[in-house]
C-alpha positions in Angstrom: 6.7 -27.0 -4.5 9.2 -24.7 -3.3 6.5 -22.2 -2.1 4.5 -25.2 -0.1 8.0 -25.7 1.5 8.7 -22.0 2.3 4.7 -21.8 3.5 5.3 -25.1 5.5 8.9 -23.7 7.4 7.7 -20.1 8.4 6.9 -19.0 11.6 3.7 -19.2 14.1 3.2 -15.3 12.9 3.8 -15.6 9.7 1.0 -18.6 9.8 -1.4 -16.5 11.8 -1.4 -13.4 9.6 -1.8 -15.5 6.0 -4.8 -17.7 8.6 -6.2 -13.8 9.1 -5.9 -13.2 5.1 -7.9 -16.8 4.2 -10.6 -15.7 6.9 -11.1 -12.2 5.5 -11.1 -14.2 1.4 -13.7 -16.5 3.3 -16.3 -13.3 4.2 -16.1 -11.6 1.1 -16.3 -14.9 -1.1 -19.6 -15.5 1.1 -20.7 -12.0 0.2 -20.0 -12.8 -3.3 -22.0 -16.1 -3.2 -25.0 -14.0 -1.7 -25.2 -11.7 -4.3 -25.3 -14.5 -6.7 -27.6 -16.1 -4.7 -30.4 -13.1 -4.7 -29.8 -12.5 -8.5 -31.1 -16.6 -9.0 -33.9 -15.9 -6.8 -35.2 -12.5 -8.5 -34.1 -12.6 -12.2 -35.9 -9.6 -12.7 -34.7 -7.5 -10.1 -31.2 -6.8 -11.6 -31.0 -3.6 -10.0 -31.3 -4.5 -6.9 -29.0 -7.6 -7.4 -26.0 -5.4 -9.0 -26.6 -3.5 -5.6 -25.8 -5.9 -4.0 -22.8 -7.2 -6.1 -21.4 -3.6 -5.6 -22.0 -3.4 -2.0 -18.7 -6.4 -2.4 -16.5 -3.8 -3.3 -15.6 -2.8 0.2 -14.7 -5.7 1.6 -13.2 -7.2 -1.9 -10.6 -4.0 -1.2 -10.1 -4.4 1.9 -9.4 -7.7 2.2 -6.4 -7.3 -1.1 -5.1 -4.6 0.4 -5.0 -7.1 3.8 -2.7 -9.4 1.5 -0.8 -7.0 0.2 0.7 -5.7 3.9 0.7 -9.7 4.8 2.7 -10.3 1.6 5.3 -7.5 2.3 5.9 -8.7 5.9 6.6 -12.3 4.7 10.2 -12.7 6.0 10.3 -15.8 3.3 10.0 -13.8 0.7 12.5 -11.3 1.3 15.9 -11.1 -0.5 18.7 -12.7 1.3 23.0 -11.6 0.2 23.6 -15.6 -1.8 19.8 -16.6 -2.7 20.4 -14.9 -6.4 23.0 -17.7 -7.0 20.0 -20.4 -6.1 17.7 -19.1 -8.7 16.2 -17.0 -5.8 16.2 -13.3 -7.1 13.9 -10.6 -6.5 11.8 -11.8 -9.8 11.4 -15.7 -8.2 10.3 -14.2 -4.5 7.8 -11.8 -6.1 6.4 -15.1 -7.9 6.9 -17.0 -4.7 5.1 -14.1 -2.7 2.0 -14.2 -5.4 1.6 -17.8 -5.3 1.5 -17.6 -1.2 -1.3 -14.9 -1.2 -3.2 -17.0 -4.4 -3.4 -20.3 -1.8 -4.1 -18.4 1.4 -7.3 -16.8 -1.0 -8.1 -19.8 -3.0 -8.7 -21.6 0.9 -11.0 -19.2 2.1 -13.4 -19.3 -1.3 -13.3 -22.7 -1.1 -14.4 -22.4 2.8 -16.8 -19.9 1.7 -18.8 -22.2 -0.9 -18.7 -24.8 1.8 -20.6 -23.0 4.1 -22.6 -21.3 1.7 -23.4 -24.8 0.6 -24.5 -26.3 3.8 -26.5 -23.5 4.9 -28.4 -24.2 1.3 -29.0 -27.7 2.1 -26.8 -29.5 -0.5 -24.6 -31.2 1.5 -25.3 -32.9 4.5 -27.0 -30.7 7.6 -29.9 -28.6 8.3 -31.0 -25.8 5.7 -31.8 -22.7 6.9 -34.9 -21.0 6.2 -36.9 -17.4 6.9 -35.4 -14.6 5.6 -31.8 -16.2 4.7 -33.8 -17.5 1.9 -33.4 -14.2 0.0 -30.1 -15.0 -0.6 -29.2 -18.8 -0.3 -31.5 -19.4 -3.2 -32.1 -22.9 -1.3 -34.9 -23.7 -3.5 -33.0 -23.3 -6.9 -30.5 -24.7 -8.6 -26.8 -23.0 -8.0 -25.2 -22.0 -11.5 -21.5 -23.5 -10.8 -19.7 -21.3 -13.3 -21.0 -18.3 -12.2 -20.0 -19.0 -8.4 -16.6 -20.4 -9.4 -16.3 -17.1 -11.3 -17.1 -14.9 -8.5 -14.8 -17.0 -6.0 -11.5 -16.8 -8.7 -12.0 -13.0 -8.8 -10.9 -12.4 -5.1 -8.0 -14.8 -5.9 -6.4 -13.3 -9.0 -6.6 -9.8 -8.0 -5.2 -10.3 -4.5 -2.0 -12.3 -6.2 -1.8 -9.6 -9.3 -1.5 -7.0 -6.6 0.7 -8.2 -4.4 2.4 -8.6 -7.8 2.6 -5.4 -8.4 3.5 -4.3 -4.9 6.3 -6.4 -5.2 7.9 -6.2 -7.9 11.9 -5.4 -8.6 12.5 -2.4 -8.5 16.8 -2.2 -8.8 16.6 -4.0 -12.8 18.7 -2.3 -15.0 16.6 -0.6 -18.0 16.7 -2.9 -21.3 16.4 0.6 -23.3 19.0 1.9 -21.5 21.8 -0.9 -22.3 20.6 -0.5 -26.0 24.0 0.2 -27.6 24.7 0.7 -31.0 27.8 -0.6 -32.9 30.3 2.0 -34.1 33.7 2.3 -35.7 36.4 -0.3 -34.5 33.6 -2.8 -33.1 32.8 -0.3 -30.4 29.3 -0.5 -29.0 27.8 3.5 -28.6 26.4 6.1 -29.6 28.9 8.7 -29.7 28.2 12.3 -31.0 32.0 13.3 -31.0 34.6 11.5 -31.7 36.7 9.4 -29.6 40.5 9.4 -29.1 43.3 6.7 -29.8 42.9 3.9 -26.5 39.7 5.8 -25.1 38.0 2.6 -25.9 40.8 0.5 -23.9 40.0 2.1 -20.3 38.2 -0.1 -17.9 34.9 0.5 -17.5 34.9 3.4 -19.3 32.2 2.5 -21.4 29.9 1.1 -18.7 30.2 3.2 -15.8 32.1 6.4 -17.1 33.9 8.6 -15.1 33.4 10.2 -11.7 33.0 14.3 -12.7 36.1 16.4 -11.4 35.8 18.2 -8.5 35.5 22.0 -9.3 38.3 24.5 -9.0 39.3 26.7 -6.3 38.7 30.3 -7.3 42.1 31.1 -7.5 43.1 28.2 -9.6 40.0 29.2 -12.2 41.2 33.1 -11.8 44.4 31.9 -13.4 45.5 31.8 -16.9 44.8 28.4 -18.7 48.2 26.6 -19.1 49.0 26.5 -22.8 47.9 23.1 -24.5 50.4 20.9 -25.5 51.1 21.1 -29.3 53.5 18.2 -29.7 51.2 16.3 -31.5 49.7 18.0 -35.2 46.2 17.8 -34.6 46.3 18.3 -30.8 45.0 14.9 -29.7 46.5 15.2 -26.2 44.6 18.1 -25.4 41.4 17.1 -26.2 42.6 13.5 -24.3 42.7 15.6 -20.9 39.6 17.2 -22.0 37.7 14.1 -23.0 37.6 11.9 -19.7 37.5 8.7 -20.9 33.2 9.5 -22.1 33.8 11.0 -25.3 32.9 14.5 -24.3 33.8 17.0 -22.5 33.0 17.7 -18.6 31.1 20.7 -19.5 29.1 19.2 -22.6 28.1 16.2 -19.9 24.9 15.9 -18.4 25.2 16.7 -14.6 24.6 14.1 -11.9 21.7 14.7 -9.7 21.9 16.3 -6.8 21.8 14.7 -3.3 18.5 14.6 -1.2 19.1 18.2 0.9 17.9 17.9 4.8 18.9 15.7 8.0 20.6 12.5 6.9 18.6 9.6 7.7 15.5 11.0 7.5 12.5 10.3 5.1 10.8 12.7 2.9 7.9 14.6 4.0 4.3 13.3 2.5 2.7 15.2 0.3 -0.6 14.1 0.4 -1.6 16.8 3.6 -3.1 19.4 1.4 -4.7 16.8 -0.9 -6.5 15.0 1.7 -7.6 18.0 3.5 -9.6 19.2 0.3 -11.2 16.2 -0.3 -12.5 15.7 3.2 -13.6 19.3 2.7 -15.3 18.5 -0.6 -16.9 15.1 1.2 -18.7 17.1 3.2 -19.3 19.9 1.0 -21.4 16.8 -1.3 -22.8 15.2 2.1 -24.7 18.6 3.2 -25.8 19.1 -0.5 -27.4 16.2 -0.7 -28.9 16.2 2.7 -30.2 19.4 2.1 -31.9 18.5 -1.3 -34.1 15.6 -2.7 -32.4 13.2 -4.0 -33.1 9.1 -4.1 -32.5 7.4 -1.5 -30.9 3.5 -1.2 -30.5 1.3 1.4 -27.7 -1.4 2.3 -28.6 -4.9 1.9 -29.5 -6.7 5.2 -31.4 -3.8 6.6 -29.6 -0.7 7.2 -31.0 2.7 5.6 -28.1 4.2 4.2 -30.1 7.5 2.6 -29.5 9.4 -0.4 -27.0 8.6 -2.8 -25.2 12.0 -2.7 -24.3 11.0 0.9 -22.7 8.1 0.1 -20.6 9.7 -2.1 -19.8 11.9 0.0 -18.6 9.3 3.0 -16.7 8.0 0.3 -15.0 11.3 -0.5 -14.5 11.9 3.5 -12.5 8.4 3.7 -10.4 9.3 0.3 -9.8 12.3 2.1 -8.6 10.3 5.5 -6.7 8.0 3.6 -4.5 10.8 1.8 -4.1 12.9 4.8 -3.1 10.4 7.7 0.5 9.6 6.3 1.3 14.0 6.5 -0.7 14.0 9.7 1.7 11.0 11.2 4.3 13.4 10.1 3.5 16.3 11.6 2.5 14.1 15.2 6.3 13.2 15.1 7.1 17.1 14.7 5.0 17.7 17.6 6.9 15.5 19.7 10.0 17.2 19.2 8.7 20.5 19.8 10.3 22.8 22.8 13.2 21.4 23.5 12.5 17.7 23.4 14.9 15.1 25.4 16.0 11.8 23.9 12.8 9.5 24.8 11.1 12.5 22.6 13.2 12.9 20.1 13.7 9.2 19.3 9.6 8.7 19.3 9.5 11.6 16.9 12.1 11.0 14.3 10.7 7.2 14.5 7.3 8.8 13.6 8.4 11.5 10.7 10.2 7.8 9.4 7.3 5.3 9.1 4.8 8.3 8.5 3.9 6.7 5.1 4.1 3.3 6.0 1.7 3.9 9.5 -0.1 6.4 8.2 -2.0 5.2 5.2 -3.3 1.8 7.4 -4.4 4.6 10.0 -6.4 6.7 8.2 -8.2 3.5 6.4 -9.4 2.7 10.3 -9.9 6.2 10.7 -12.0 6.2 7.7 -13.9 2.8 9.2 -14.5 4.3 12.7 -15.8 7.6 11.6 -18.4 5.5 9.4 -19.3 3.2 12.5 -19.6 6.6 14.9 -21.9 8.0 12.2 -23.8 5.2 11.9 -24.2 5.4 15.7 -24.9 8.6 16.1 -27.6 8.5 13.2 -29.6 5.8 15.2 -29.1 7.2 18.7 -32.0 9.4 18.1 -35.1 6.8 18.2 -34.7 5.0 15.0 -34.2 1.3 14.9 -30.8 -0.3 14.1 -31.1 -3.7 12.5 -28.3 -5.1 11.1 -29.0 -8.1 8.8 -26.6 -11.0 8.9 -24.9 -9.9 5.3 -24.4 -6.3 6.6 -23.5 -7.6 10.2 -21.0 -9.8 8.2 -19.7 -6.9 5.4 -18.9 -4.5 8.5 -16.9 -7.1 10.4 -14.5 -8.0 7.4 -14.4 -4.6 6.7 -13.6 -3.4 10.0 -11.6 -6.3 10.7 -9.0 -6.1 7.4 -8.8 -2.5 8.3 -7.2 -3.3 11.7 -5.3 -6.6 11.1 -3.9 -4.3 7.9 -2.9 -1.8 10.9 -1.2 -4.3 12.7 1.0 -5.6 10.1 2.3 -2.7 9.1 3.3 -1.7 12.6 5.3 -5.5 12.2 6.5 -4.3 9.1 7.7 -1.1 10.4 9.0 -3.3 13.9 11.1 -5.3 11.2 12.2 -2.8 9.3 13.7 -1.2 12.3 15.6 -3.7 13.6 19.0 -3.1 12.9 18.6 0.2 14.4 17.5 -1.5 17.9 20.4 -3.7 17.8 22.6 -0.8 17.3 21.1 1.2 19.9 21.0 -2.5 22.1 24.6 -2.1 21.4 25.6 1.2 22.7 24.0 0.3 26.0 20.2 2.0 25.4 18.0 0.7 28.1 15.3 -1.6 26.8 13.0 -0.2 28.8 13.9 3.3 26.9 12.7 1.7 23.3 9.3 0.4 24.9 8.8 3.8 26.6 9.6 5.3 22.8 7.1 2.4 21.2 4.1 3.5 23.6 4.8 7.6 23.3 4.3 7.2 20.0 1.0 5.1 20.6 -0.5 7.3 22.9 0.4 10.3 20.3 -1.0 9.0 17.7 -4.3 7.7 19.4 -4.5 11.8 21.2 -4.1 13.2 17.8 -6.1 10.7 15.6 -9.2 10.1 17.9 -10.5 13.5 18.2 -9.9 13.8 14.5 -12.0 10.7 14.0 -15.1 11.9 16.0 -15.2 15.0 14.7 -15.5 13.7 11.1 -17.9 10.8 11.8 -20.1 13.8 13.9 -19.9 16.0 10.5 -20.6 13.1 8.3 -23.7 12.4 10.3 -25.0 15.9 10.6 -26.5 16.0 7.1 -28.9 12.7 8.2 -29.5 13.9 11.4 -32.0 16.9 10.2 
């Protein structure tokens, strides 16, 4: 009930981008149904129908990860300073932010069967016939746990991931407040032994100490001051040595180190050289094959993919996109504050070398995307005829279409993110006009350095087919 209310209250956006998320579930479950569909109408074809079920990956992952970015740009289900005290904590808005993706999903299967259902004929309207027959399976009977089967899977994976995504990360460790018992009822595992009222301190035994700042080199140069030996067995010297932890500032483990570089900003992705040799080894594969015989396959609804090695190897060459876009966003926003850059640049570019991870992995999917449309493209320009059936005509468009609406959100994301740094700059008199010239630098950066990339991957991915 409480998620219907939060779902009900949100905003026109926030309504629009979980709409975008049921459309996408709606194409896929479709997809799903047509697979199911074919297999009825040619049991013994089950090659050909688990084809076709596998050609639903790509638009099964592209639509979850579609939820995902809609799920973390839910302003509902972020955590607020006071909701903990209402029951509200990061574990209940991870649940809350599951259950939202879950409906938005479960609406567009159940859209999907609809349709798929009145284009069969079984409820009321006109059937269609010809070659959608191949896949409606208007002429048989549907198997309803098999399609209700297909239409939970896009459901359950999309609200497991999101999740996952989601979940708290700041929870204490329950091995970590294991504590034993020890002698005087004190909880602990000790390996030396404590001294009379170390227990007593506050918050010694939770927190510990803060370590002692070092000594100057003079001070460590001179001699140690004697240790006091009022008491027999010494215990007020090994008190000053014994902060409050039970051992000794040396014996201690030391704290980690802070993060060295500019404060403020975010680590540099690692993912350049990674990406870079698996675009390389995508088109190492994609020339192999295209070179040698090898079977071929072919995309239902039409399109002549070609041999197998070359799908593999576009499927390498968009890994490889994927892993390299968030250290190529990063190294755009070093560009922009090369040779002597003012503050219009500078701004642009430390926003970019910020949100590099965040922009970068949505870009390089529609990177990924385009270069397959351009090769496509540039495959049939020669002479050869392009038919698109309605299933591949319909896989492309979700696929395409997650790909940019995932784009899009996590530039809001990013936009949201950022906000208390445009109010602060808002507040020390920036002109507004300075922040939208910033905004479309970094736009026309990333399209100048991204689009030439794109072309000249989808031209090498086609080159092997064009022989």
């Amino acid at each position: 009930m409480l998620a219907l209310r939060l779902t009900r209250a949100a905003r026109p956006a926030v309504h629009l981008r979980r709409l975008l998320v049921a459309v996408a579930a709606a194409g896929t479950g479709f997809l799903l149904l047509s697979a199911l569909g074919y297999a009825v109408v040619h049991p013994t074809h089950s090659t050909a129908a688990l084809l076709r079920l596998s050609w639903c990956l790509g638009p099964l992952a592209a639509t979850v990860y579609l939820a995902i970015a809609v799920a973390r740009t839910d302003p509902g289900t972020r955590p607020r300073p006071g909701l903990s005290a209402l029951g509200l904590g990061p574990g209940r808005l991870m649940a809350i932010a599951a259950l939202n993706t879950a409906l938005a999903c479960t609406l567009g299967s159940l859209v999907a069967l609809l349709a798929f259902l009145h284009l069969r004929g079984d409820l009321p309207g006109m059937a269609f016939d010809g070659a959608a027959k191949d896949f409606l399976a208007a002429n048989r009977s549907l198997p309803v746990p098999a399609a209700l089967t297909l239409l939970a899977v896009l459901p359950v994976l999309a609200s497991a991931a999101v999740a996952v995504t989601l979940r708290p990360r700041d929870l204490p460790d329950p091995a970590a407040r294991a504590r034993g018992f020890g002698r005087f009822g004190a909880y602990g595992n000790r390996t030396q032994a404590e001294t009379f009222g170390t227990y007593g301190r506050f918050g010694a035994r939770l927190f510990g100490s803060p370590p002692r700042p070092a000594q100057p080199a003079a001070d460590a140069a001179a001699p140690a001051a004697p240790a006091d030996t009022s008491a027999p067995d010494g215990s007020a010297a090994r008190a000053d040595a014994e902060d409050g932890t039970g051992q000794a500032p040396a014996e201690r483990a030391p704290r980690p180190a802070a993060a060295s570089g500019p404060a403020g900003l975010a680590k540099t992705p690692s993912g350049l050289p990674w990406g870079v040799a698996v675009i390389a080894a995508g088109l190492a594969v994609e020339s192999y094959a295209g070179a040698t015989a090898s079977p071929r396959t072919t995309l239902p609804g039409g399109l002549t993919v070609g041999p197998v090695g070359v799908l593999a190897g576009w499927a390498l060459t968009a890994l490889g996109l994927t892993l390299a876009a968030p250290g190529l966003t990063h190294l755009c926003g070093r560009l922009l504050q090369a040779v002597r850059p003012g503050a219009l640049r500078l701004l642009a570019g430390r926003v970019l070398m910020a949100e590099a991870t965040r922009i970068g992995r949505p870009l390089g999917i529609v990177c990924a995307v385009a270069s397959a449309a351009f090769a496509a493209r540039t495959l049939y320009a020669g002479g050869a005829t392009l038919a698109f059936g309605p299933l591949t005509a319909l896989g492309g468009v979700v696929v395409a279409g997650c790909a940019l609406a995932t784009l899009l959100t996590a530039a809001v994301e990013a936009r949201q993110l950022r906000a208390d740094t445009t109010a602060a700059l808002l507040r020390v008199g920036a002109p507004a006009t300075v922040l939208r010239s910033a905004a479309a630098l970094r736009t026309g950066a990333l399209l100048a350095f991204f689009a030439p990339l794109t072309l000249l991957v989808a031209d090498l991915a086609a080159l092997p087919l064009a022989r």
